[in-house]
mmCIF file of the N, C-alpha and C atoms, coordinates in Angstrom:
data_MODEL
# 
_entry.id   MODEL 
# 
loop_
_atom_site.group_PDB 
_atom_site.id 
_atom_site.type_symbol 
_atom_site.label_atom_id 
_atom_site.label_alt_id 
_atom_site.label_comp_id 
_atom_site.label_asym_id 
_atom_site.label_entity_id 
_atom_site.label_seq_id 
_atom_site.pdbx_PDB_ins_code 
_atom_site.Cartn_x 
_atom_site.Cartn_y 
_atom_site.Cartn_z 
_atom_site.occupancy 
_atom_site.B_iso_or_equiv 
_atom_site.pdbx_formal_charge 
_atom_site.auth_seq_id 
_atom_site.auth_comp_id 
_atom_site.auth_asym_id 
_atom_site.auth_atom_id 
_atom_site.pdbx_PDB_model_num 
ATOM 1   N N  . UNK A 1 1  ? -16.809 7.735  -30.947 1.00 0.00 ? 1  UNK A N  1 
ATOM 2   C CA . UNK A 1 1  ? -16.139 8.527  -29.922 1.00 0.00 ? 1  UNK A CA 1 
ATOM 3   C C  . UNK A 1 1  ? -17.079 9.585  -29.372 1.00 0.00 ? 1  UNK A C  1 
ATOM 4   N N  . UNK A 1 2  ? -17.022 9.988  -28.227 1.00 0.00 ? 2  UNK A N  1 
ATOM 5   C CA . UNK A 1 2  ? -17.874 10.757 -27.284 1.00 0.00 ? 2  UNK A CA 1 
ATOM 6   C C  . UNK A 1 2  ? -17.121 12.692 -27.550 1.00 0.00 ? 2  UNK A C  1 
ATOM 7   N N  . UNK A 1 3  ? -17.919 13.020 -27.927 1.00 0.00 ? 3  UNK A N  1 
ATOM 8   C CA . UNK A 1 3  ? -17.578 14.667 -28.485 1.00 0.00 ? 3  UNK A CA 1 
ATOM 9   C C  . UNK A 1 3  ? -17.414 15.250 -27.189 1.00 0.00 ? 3  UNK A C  1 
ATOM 10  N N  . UNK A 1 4  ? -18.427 15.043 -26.373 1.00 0.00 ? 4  UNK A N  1 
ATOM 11  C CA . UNK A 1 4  ? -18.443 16.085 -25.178 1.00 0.00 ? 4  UNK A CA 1 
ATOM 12  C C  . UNK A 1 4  ? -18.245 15.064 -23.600 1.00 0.00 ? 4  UNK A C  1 
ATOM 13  N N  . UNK A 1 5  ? -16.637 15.271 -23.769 1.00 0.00 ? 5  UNK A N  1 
ATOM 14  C CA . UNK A 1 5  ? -15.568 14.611 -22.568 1.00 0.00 ? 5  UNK A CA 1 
ATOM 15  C C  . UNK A 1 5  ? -15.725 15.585 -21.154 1.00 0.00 ? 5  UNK A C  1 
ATOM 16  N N  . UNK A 1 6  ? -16.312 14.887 -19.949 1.00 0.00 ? 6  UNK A N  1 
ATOM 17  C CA . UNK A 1 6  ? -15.972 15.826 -18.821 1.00 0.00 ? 6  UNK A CA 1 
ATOM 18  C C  . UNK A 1 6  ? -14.331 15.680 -18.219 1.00 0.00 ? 6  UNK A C  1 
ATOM 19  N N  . UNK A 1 7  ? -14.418 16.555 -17.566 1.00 0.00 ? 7  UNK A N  1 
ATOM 20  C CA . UNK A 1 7  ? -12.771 16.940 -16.963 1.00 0.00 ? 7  UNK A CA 1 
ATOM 21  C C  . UNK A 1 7  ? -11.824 15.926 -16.400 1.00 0.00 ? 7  UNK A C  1 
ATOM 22  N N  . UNK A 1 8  ? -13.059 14.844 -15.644 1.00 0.00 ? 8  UNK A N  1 
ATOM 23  C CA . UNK A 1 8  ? -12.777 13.621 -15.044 1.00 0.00 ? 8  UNK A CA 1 
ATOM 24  C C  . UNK A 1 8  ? -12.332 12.977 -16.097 1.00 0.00 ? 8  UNK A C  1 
ATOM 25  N N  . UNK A 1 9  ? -12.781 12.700 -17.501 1.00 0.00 ? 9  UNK A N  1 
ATOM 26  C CA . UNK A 1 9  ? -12.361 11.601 -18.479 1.00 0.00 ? 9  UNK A CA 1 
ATOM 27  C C  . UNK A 1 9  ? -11.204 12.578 -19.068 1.00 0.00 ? 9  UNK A C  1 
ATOM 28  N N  . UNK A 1 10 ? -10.755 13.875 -19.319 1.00 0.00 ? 10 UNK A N  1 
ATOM 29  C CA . UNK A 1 10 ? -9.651  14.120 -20.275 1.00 0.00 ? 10 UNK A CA 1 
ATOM 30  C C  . UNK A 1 10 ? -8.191  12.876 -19.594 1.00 0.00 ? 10 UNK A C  1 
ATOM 31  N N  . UNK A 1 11 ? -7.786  12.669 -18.759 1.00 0.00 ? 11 UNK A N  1 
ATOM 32  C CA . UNK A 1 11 ? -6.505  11.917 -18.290 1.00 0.00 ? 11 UNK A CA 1 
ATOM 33  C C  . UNK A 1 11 ? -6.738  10.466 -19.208 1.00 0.00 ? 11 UNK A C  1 
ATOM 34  N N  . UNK A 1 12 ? -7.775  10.043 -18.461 1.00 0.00 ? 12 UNK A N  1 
ATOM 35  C CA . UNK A 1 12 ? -7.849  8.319  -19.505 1.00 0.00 ? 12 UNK A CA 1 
ATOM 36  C C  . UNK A 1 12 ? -8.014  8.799  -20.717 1.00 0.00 ? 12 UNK A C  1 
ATOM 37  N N  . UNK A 1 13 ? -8.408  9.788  -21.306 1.00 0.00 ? 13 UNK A N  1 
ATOM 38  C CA . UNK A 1 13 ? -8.546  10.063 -22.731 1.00 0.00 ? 13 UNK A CA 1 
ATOM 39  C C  . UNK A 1 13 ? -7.132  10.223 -23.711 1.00 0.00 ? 13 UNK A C  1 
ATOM 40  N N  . UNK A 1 14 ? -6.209  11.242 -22.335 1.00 0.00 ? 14 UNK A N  1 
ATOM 41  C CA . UNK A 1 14 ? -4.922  11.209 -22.524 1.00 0.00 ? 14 UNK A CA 1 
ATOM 42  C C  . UNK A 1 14 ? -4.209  9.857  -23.075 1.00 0.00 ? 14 UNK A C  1 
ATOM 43  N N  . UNK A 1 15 ? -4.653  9.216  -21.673 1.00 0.00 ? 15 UNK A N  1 
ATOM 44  C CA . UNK A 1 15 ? -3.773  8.122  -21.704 1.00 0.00 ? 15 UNK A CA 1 
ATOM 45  C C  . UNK A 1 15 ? -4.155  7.192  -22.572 1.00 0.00 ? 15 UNK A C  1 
ATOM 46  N N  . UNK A 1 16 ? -5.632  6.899  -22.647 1.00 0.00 ? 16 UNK A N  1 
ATOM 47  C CA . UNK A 1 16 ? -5.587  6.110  -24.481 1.00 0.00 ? 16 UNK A CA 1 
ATOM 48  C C  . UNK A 1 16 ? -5.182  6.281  -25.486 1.00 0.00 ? 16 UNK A C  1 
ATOM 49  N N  . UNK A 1 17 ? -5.044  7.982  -26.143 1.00 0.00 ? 17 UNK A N  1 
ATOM 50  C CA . UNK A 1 17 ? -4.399  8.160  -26.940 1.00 0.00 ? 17 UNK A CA 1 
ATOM 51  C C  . UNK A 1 17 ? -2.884  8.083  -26.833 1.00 0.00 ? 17 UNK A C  1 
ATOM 52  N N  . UNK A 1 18 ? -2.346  7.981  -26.158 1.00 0.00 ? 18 UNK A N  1 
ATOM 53  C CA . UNK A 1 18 ? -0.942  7.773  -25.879 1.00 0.00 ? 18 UNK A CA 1 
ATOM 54  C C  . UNK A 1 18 ? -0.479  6.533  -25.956 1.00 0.00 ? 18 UNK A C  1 
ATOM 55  N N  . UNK A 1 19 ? -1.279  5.394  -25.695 1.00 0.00 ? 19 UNK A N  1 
ATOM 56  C CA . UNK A 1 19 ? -1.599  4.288  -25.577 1.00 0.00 ? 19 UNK A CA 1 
ATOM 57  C C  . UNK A 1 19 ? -1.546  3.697  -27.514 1.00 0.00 ? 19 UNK A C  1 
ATOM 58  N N  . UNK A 1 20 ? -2.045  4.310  -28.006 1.00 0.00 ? 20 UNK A N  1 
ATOM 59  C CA . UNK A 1 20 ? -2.935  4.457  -29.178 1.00 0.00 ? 20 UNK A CA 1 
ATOM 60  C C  . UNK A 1 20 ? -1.472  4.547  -30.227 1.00 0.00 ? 20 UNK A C  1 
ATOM 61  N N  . UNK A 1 21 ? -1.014  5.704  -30.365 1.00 0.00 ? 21 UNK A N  1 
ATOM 62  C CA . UNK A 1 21 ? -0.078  6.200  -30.484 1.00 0.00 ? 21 UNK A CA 1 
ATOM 63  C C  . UNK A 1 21 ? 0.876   5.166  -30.715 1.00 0.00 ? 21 UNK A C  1 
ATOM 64  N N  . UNK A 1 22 ? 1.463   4.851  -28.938 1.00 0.00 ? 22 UNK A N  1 
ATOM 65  C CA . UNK A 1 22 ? 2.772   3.910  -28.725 1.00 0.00 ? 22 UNK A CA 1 
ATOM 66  C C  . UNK A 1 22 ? 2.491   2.378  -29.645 1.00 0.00 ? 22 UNK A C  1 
ATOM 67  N N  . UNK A 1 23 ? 1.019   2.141  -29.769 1.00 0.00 ? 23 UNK A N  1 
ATOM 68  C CA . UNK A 1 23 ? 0.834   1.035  -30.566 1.00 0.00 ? 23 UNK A CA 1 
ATOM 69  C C  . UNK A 1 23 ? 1.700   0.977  -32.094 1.00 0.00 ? 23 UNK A C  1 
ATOM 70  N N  . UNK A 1 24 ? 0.892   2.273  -32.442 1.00 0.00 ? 24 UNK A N  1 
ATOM 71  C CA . UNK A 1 24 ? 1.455   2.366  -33.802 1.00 0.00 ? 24 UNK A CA 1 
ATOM 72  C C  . UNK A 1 24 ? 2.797   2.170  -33.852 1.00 0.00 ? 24 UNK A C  1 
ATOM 73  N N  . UNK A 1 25 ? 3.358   2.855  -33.246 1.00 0.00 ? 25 UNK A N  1 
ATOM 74  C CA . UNK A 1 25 ? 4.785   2.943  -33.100 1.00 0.00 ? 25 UNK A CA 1 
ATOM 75  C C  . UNK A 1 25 ? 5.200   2.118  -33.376 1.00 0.00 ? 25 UNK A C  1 
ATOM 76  N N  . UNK A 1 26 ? 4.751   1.175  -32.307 1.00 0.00 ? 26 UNK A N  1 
ATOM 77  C CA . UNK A 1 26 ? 5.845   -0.384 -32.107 1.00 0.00 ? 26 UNK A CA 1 
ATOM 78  C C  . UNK A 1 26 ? 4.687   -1.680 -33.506 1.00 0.00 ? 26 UNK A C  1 
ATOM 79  N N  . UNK A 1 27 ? 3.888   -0.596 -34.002 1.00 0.00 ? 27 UNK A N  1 
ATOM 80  C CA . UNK A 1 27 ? 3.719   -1.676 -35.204 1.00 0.00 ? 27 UNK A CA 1 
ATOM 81  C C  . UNK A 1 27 ? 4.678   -1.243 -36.555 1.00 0.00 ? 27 UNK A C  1 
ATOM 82  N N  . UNK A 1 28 ? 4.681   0.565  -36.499 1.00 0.00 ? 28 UNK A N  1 
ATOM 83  C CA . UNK A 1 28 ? 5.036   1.075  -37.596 1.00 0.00 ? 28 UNK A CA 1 
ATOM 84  C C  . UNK A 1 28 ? 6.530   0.151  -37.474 1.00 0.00 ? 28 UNK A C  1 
ATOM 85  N N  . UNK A 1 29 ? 7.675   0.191  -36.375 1.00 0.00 ? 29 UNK A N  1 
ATOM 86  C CA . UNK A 1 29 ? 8.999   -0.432 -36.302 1.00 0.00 ? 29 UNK A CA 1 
ATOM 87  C C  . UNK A 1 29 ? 8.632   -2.032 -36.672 1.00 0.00 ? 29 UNK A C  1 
ATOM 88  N N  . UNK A 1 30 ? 7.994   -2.519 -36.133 1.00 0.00 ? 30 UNK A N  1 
ATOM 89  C CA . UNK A 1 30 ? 7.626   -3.778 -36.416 1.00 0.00 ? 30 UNK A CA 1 
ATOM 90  C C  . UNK A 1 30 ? 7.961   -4.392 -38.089 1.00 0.00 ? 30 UNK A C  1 
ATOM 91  N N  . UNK A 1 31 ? 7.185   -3.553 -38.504 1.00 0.00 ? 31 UNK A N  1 
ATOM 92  C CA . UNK A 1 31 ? 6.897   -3.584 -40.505 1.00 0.00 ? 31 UNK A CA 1 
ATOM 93  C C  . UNK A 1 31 ? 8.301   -3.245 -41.099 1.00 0.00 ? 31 UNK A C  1 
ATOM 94  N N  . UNK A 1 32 ? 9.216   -2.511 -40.306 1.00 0.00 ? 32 UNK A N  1 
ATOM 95  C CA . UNK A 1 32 ? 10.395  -1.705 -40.657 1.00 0.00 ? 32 UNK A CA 1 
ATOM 96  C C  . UNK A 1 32 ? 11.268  -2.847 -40.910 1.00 0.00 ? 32 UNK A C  1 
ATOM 97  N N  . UNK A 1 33 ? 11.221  -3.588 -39.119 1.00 0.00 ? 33 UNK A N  1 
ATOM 98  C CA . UNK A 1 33 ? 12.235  -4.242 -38.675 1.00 0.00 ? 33 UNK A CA 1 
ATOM 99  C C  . UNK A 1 33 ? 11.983  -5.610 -39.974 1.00 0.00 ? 33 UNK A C  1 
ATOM 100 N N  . UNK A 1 34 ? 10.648  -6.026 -40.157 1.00 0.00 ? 34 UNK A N  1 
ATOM 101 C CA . UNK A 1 34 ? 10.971  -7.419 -41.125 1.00 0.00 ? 34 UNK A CA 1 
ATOM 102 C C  . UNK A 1 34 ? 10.928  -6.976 -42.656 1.00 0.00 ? 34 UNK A C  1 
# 
């Protein structure tokens, strides 16, 4: 991972981690659900 993000990359940075995140999510329910 890149330490020093310019202003232009914080949004996609946002949005990968959010991205990132919602993965888990729908793996953590995944493991739940079977």
């Amino acid at each position: 991972m890149r330490l020093k993000i310019p202003n232009i990359d914080r949004v996609g940075l946002v949005l990968d981690i959010s991205r990132v995140l919602a993965d888990r999510g729908v793996n953590i329910v995944s493991m739940e659900v079977e």
